[in-house]
C-alpha positions, -999 to 999 in steps of 0.1 A, spaced: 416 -289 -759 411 -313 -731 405 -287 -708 376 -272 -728 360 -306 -732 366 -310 -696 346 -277 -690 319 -285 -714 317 -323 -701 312 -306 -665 286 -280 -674 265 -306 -692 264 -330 -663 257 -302 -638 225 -289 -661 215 -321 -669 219 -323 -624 196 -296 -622 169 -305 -649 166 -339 -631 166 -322 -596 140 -297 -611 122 -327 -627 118 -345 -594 103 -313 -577 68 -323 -584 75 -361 -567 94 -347 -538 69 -316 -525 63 -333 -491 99 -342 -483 110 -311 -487 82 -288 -470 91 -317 -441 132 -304 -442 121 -272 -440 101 -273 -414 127 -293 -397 154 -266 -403 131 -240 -393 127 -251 -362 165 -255 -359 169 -224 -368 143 -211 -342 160 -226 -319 191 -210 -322 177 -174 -323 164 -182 -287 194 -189 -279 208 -158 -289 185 -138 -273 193 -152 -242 229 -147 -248 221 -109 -252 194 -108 -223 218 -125 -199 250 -101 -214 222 -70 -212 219 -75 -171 255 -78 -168 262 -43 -183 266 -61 -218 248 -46 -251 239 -70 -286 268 -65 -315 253 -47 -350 261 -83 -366 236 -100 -338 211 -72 -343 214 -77 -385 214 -113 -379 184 -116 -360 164 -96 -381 172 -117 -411 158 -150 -392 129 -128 -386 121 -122 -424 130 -159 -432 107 -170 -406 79 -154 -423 88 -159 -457 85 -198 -444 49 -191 -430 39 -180 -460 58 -214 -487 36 -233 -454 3 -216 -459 11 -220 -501 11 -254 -492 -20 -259 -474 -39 -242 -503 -25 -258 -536 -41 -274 -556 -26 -310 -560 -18 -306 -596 22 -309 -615 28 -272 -620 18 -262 -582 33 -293 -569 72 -280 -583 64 -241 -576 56 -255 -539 89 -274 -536 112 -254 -556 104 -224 -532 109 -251 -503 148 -262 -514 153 -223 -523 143 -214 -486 162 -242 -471 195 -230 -491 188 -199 -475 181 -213 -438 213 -231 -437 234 -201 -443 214 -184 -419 228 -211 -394 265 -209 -406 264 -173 -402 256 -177 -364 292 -197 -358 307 -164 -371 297 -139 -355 305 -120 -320 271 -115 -308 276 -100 -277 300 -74 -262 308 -60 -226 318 -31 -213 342 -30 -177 316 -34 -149 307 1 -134 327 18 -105 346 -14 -103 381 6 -94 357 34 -73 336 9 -50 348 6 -19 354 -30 -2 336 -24 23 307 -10 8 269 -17 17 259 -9 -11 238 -35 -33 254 -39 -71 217 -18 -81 219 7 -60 258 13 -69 251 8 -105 219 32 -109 238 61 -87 270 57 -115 245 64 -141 223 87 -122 256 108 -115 272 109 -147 262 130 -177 252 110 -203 215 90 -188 190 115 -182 164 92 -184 167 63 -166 138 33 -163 142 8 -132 122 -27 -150 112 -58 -133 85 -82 -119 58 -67 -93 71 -74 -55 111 -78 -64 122 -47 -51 121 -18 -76 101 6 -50 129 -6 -21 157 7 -46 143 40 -56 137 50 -18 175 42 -17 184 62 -46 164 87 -28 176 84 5 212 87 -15 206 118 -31 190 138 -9 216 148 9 236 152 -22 249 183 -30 250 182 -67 213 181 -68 194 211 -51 158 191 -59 148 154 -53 112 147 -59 99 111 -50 60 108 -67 41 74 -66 23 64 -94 -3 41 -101 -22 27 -131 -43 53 -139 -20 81 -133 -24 112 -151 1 142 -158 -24 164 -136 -23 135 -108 19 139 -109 22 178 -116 -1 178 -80 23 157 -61 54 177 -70 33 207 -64 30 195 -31 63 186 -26 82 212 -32 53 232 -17 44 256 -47 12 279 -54 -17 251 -66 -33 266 -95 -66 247 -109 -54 250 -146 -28 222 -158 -14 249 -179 -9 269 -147 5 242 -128 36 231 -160 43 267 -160 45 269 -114 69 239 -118 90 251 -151 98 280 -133 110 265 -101 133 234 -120 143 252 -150 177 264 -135 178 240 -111 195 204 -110 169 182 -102 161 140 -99 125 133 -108 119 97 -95 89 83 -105 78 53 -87 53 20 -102 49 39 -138 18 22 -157 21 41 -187 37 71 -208 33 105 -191 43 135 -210 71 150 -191 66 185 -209 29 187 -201 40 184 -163 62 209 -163 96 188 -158 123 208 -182 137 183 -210 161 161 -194 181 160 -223 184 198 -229 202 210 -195 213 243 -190 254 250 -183 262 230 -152 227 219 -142 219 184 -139 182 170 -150 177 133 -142 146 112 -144 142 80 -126 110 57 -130 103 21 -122 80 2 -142 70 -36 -145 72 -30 -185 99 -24 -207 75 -9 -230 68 15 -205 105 25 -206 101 27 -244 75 51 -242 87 72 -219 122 71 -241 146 54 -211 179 59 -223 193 33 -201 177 3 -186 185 -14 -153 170 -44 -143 157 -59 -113 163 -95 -111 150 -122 -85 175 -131 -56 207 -151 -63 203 -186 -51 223 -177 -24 206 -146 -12 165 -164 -14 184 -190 8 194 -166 30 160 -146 35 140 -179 35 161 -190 67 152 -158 82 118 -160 76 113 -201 83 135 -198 110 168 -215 112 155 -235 145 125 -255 116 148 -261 90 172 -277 111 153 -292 132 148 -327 106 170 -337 78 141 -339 57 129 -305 66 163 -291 54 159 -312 21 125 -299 15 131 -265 26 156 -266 -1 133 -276 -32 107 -251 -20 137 -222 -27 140 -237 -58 99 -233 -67 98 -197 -57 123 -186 -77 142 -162 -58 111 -137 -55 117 -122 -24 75 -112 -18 71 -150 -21 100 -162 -1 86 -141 29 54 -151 25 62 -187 19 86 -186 50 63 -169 74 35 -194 68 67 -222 72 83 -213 102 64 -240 128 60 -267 103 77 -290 122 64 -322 105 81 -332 71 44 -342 54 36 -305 58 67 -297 40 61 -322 15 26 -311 6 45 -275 6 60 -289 -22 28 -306 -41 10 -272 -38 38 -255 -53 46 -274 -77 5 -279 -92 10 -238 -93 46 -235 -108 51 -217 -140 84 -218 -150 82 -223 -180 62 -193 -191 75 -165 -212 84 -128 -191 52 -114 -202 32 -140 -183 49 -135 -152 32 -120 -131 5 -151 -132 30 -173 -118 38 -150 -90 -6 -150 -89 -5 -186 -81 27 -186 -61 10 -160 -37 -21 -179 -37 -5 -204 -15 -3 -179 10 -38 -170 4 -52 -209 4 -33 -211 39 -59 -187 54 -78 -209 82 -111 -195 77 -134 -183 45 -137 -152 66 -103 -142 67 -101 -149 30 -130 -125 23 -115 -102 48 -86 -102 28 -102 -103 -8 -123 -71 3 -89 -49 10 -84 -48 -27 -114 -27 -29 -92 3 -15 -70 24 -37 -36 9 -48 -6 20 -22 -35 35 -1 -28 32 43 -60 24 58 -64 30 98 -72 -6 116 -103 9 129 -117 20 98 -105 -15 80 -122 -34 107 -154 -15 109 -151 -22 68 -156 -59 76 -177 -57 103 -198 -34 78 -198 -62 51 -208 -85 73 -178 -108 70 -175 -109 105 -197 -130 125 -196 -124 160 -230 -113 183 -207 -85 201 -196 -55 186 -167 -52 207 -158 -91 199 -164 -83 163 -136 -56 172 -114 -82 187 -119 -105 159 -111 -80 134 -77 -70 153 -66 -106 151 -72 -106 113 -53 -79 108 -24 -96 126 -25 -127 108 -25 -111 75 5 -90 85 19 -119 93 21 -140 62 29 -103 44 -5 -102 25 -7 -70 44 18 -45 57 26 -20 81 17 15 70 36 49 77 26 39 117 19 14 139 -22 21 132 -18 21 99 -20 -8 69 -12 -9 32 -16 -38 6 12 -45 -16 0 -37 -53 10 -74 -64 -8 -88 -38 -35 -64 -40 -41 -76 -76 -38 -115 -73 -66 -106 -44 -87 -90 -79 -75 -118 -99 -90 -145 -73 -122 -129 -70 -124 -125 -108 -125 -160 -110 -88 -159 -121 -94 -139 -147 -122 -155 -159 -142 -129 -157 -137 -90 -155 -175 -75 -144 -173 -94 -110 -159 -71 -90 -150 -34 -105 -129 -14 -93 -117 19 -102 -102 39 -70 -83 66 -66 -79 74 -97 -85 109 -93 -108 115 -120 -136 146 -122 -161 131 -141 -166 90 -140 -190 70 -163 -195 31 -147 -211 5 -171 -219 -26 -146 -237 -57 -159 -260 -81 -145 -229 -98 -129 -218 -72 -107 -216 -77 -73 -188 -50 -60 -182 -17 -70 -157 6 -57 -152 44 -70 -134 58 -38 -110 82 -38 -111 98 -69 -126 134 -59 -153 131 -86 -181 154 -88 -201 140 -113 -206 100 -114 -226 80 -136 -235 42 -133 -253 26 -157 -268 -7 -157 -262 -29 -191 -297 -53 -182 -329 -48 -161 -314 -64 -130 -281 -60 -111 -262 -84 -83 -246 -51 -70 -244 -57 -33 -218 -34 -24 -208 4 -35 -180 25 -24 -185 61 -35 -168 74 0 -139 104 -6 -151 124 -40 -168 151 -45 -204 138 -45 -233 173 -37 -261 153 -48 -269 118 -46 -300 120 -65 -279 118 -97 -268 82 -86 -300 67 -94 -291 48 -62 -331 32 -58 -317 9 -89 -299 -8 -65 -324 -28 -53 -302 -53 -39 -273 -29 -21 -268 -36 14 -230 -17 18 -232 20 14 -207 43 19 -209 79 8 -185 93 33 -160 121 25 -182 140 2 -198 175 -1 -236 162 1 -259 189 7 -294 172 16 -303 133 19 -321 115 -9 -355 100 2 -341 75 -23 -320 58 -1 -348 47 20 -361 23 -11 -334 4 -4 -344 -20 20 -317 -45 20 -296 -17 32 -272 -29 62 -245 -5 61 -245 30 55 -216 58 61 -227 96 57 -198 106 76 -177 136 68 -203 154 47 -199 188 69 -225 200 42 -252 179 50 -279 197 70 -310 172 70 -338 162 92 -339 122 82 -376 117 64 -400 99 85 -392 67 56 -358 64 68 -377 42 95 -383 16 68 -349 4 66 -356 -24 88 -320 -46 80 -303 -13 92 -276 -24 112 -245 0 109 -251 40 109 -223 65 109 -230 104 108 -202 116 120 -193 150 110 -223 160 101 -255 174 106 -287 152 107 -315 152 130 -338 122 136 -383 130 136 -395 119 164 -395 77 176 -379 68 141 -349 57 155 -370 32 172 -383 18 139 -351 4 129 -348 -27 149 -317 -42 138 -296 -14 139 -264 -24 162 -245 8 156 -251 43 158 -220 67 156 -231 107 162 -197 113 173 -192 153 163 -230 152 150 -260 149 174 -245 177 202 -263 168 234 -269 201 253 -293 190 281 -309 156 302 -335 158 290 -322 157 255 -301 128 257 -329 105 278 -346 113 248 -326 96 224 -320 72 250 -352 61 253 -353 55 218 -322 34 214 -332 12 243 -363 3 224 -337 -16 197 -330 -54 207 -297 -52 190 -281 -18 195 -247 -24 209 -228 12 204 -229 47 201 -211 74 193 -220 106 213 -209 146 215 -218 162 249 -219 193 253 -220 222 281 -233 190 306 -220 208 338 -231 175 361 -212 148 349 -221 122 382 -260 125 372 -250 116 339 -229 85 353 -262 79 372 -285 75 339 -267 63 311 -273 27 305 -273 27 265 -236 17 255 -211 43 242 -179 38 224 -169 72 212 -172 99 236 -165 130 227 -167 158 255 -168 194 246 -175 232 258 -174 226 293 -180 259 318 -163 254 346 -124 256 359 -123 220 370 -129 189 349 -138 164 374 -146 129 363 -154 109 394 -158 72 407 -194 73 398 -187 83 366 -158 63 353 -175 29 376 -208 29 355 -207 -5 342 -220 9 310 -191 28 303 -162 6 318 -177 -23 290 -179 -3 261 -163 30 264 -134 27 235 -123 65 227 -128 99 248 -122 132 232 -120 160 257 -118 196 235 -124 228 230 -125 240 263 -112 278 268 -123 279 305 -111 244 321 -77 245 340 -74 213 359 -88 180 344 -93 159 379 -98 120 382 -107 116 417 -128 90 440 -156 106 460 -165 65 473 -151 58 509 -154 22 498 -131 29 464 -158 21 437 -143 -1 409 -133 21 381 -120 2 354 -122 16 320 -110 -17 307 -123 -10 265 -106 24 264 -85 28 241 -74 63 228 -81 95 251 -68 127 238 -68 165 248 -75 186 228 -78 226 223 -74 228 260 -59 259 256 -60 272 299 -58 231 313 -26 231 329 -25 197 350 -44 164 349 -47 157 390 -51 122 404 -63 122 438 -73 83 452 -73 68 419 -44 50 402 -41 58 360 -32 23 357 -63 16 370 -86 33 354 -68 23 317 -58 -7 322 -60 -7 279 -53 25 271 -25 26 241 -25 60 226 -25 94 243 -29 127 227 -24 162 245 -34 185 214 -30 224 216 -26 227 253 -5 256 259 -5 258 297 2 219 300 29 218 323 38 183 332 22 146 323 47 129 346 18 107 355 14 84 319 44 62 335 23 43 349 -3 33 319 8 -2 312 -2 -6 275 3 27 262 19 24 228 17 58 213 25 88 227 18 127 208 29 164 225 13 189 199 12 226 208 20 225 240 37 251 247 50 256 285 58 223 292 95 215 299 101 180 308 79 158 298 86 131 327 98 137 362 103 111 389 111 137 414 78 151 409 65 115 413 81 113 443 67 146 457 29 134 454 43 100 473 45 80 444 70 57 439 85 40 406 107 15 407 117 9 376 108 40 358 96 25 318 76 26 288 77 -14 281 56 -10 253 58 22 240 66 22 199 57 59 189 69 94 204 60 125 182 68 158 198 56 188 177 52 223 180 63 223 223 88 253 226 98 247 258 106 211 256 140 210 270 145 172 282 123 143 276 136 123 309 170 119 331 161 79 338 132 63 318 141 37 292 119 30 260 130 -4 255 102 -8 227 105 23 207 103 20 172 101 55 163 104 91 174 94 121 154 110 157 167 92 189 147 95 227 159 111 211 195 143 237 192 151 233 227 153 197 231 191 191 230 191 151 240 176 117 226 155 99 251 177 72 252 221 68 258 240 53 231 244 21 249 204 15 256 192 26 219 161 4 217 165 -26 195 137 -20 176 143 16 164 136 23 127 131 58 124 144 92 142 125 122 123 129 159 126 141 189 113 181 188 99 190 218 124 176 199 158 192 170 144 229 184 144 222 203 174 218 171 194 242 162 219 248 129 229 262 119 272 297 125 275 304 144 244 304 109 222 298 105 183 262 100 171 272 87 141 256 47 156 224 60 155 226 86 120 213 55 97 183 62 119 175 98 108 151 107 83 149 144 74 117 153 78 
């Protein structure tokens, strides 16, 4: 009996509990919404923290527990279950009854929240599994923990689909070419395809690069082209690497056979990298690998390299700052070269310190993965706000307007600025000099980068769009500059606005393009339409344009020139080269493009009415190179005549043809000609003279000679016909190259010295000359820096000192100081290369179709220091026989299968 009274005492008290806490709802609404909002927050909190705990386990080989997935998706509902008992409360009315439903749903929530958070302590919310190839790595292995880690998975036979994630500039490209590198030679897959994509990549843009590739029939139906490379993969095993993926491409609609579905033993593996994990979503990754910043020990590491060990040490306070400024770049290694080039002769601690100020105003560390890659935006900016000079920062702004991964020759970059106007100089050739030096000094803080050769430059995609991002105002606004390049698109509609002032559609092979203007006026000051598929310009309403003055149309299939373009009288640039279509006499209103100061139509051909050339009085630059064929004297004084009139004209570019006196030519030309290009000549004997390489004319501006397509020459002779030794100094050339000189068989020197005469020359071409038989005489040009045999087909030695000797010349220490690139193609004869010249600077040889050349230019124990790259064909390369019978295997790394 007392234990039933006991019971019914106890339930009394706890209704009569709850009727009071119920009763003090209405009193107690703000307390409450206050304790939940304090225990949401809490509980917040602690889901961070848990996702960091899986994110941290996930790039250790680590995966989230089912109780941390069900977990986490219960704080999810809770959290908006307390949105909505918040947003209640902001709307009630302040009356009794809404008052308790208010906090009656509050102290129900809280309940709720509270076992949320004692749930956490019991749970296993993360698990491992043993680290990959742990027991198969060797000690000794190279390898980096990716590479190793993404070849286990690529090799086994469960990821077919595998997605390589991380920031822009932290390595993700580096590691595929490895994985490619890897397996190619890798016998358990017959087919390694390496495409690069880019933002607007299409399946048709991919399906053409593997096309390519693997060398198949190009069809012009994307139906065609899936089927071409079905057929070829579908009973193969294959690794598809995909490189800077933007977005989902359908892997069907290519043609790539389903990964998942391989047939008996084959192997099907696809590889991408991506900044986006939603990228790998879309394209259905089955496993994820991760490309993290630098350890700290690692960034410390590259940063001494970069600074130089010989700064850092060289003040206690250096080495202290040095340190933070590690610690602020976050282990990026883009930014840690940068940062460290533009270091390396501080050698005053302020300029450390303010280092640090700078990078520090910029630093967002604090900022969620998604908003990245504006931190690394203002971390390359300092780079970019260490330029010296407004000019080089526009110089480098303006690279952006190129395609993305796109190698642009130094000339044509240069000529691009020059063309813009963003170099300032009152000599072309200074202007030349200016632009060189640019190029250098953005190499050299990595805001550009060496291309596939020494003449060739790339922009890294990162940097390439922080340079949009800056000129957009920092993504203030988006109309500023447009570009759309190389995205490979037929058909292109461009809405610009008032704003406007760049606009960039190269490289997309587009035959129909349509710009449209969204007011009555435009700032539009510069237009890129150069390599598409452009027949008509009259369809690009160009005259709307009132304010252009950068044209460039180059590349294109134009048929006839628009009388439109001469409305636009602003016009300083313009670039019709490469339009082998275009067959135009200029209209006589071309002469009213008075600004006209740079005109290239080269590759074309266009003829000029009589005196109009005259008209345009600020033109500095005329390049006819391979357009305006001068047959005759008279022909050329003509155009000479003309060209003298203009107070500014500076350089030409100039085909000659069938000219059979080449010392009355010397004796006449006074207009200044950089590109020379010398063709058809009737004779046996080539024979440039004193008089013709001393006119001062020539020696000051002359920067390239083409001598081609001559059936009939056999001796090309450089010989002084002065008893006092004229001066002959070609001191601007240069590139010379010979070409389709298919009967030349020597070049002769007779009284002149080659180091003489190019004194500059740097890259040497002999093209197609089958007779060729020696060219022991290029040991003597001092600068040369490139060096091409192409089709040359009786030549056996490419340098002999004994020959040297024969003629009376002597070399004492037989060397090309400078040289960086060899490429040897097509020469069948080619047995030897030299017995005693060194390369000291070689950086790379290439080795096609050269089946008899059995040695390297260079013993085992004086392999240049700077080599990167051997490549050639796999057979030549095992064929090669190294002095005294001993292993190769120092220089394999070297070899690239061609």
């Amino acid at each position: 009996m007392e234990f039933v009274n006991s019971v019914i005492t106890n339930t009394i008290c706890e209704f009569a509990g709850t009727i009071v806490e119920h009763a003090l709802y209405p009193f107690q609404v703000d307390n409450n919404i206050t304790d939940l909002e304090s225990a949401t927050r809490d509980l917040v909190a602690l889901k961070e923290d848990v996702k960091t705990s899986i994110e941290i386990a996930e790039r250790q080989n680590g995966f989230r527990t089912n109780q941390a997935v069900e977990w986490l998706n219960k704080v999810d509902t809770i959290e908006k279950e307390v949105d909505e008992i918040q947003e209640n409360n902001y709307k009630r009315r302040r009356s009794f009854w809404s008052n308790y439903t208010t906090s009656s749903s509050a102290v129900k929530k809280l309940r709720d929240l509270r076992s949320l958070c004692d749930q956490k302590a019991t749970i296993e919310v993360t698990a491992h599994l043993p680290p990959p190839l742990s027991q198969e790595m060797p000690a000794s292995s190279s390898k980096s923990p990716n590479l190793e880690f993404a070849l286990h998975h690529i090799k086994d036979n469960v990821h077919n689909i595998i997605g390589i994630w991380g920031m822009g500039g932290v390595g993700k490209t580096h590691l595929l070419e490895q994985i490619n590198n890897e397996l190619s030679s890798d016998p358990a897959f017959k087919v390694v395809v390496f495409v690069t994509c880019f933002k607007e990549c299409s399946e048709e843009n991919v399906q053409n690069k593997i096309i390519d590739q693997l060398t198949l029939v190009r069809s012009d139906s994307m139906e065609q082209k899936q089927i071409t490379i079905y057929n070829f993969l579908k009973e193969r095993s294959f690794v598809v690497l995909l490189d800077d993926l933007w977005g989902r491409v359908d892997l069907k609609t290519i043609g790539i056979p389903d990964p998942m579905n391989a047939i008996g033993t084959c192997k099907r593996k696809v590889v991408l990298t991506t900044r986006s994990t939603e990228v790998c979503g879309q394209m259905e990754v089955k496993k994820k690998i991760k490309v993290d910043v630098l350890s700290w020990d690692d960034a410390w590491s590259l940063f001494k390299e970069k600074a130089t060990e010989e700064t850092i040490d060289s003040d206690p306070l250096i080495q202290k700052h040095a340190v933070a400024v590690v610690k602020e770049l976050g282990g990026l290694p883009l930014a840690l070269i940068t940062i460290g080039r533009v270091m390396h002769d501080k050698m005053d601690a302020r300029e450390w310190e303010l280092a640090i100020m700078l990078l520090k105003q910029a630093r967002l560390n604090d900022v969620e993965f998604s908003h990245v890659n504006q931190s690394v935006f203002h971390i390359l900016k300092f780079s970019y706000d260490s330029l010296k000079t407004d000019a080089l920062r526009q110089c480098f702004l303006h690279c952006s307007l190129w395609p993305e991964d796109y190698q642009f020759w130094k000339d044509d970059l240069v000529q691009f600025w020059i063309g813009l106007g963003l170099i300032d100089e009152p000599k072309i050739q200074a202007a030349y000099n200016v632009g060189y030096c640019y190029i250098s000094r953005l190499q050299a803080l990595c805001l550009l980068e060496v291309g596939n050769n020494d003449n060739a430059m790339k922009m890294h995609d990162v940097i390439r769009d922080m340079a949009l991002w800056i000129m957009n105002s920092q993504g203030k606004y988006t109309n500023k500059w447009i570009v759309q390049a190389g995205a490979y698109q037929e058909q292109q509609e461009i809405e610009i606005s008032g704003e406007t002032e760049k606009l960039s559609i190269m490289m997309n092979f587009a035959s129909k393009i349509s710009i449209s203007i969204t007011c009555s006026f435009t700032k539009l000051s510069t237009l890129l339409l150069n390599n598409n598929s452009i027949e008509d310009s009259k369809t690009l309403r160009l005259e709307l344009f009132s304010k252009l003055n950068f044209l460039d149309l180059s590349w294109n299939f134009l048929k006839a020139f628009s009388v439109k373009i001469c409305k636009l009288v602003h016009l300083q640039f313009l670039n019709l080269s490469f339009n082998m279509t275009l067959k135009s006499l200029l209209p006589e209103k071309f002469g009213t493009l008075i600004n006209l100061k740079y005109l290239h139509l080269r590759k074309t051909q266009c003829t000029f009415p009589n005196r109009v050339l005259s008209k345009l009085k600020a033109l500095r630059v005329l390049d006819l190179y391979d357009c305006y064929v001068v047959e005759n004297f008279h022909e050329f004084l003509v155009l000479q005549d003309d060209l003298l009139c203009l107070p500014h004209f500076e350089a030409l570019g100039i085909t000659i043809s069938s000219m059979h006196n080449f010392h009355e030519f010397s004796q006449k030309v006074s207009v200044p000609i950089r590109w020379f290009n010398i063709c058809n000549y009737k004779e046996s004997c080539l024979s440039f003279s004193s008089c013709f390489l001393g006119n001062s004319s020539l020696q000051s501006n002359l920067n390239i000679i083409n001598i081609g397509t001559m059936n009939i020459v056999e001796f090309v002779k450089f010989e002084s016909t002065s008893e006092t030794r004229k001066a002959c100094h070609l001191e601007r050339l240069e590139n010379l190259f010979f070409q389709q000189m298919w009967n030349m068989k020597e070049v002769i020197w007779n009284g002149l010295d080659p180091k003489d005469v190019f004194p500059r020359l740097q890259y040497l071409l002999f093209g197609n000359c089958a007779e060729l038989t020696s060219i022991s005489w290029v040991i003597y040009l001092p600068s040369i820096r490139r060096l091409e045999l192409v089709g040359c087909k009786s030549i056996k030695q490419l340098i002999r000192i004994d020959e040297l000797k024969n003629r009376g010349l002597e070399v004492s220490q037989p060397s090309f100081p400078l040289l960086k690139i060899m490429s040897l193609d097509s020469n069948d004869e080619l047995e030897r290369i030299s017995d005693t010249i060194t390369f000291p600077a070689l950086e790379c040889l290439n080795v096609i179709r050269c089946n008899k050349l059995k040695k390297l230019p260079f013993e085992l124990r004086n392999t240049p220091k700077k080599l990167r790259l051997i490549r050639g064909d796999e057979e030549w390369w095992n064929n090669i026989k190294m002095e005294n019978g001993t292993d190769k295997s120092s220089v394999q790394p070297f070899f690239k299968k061609r």
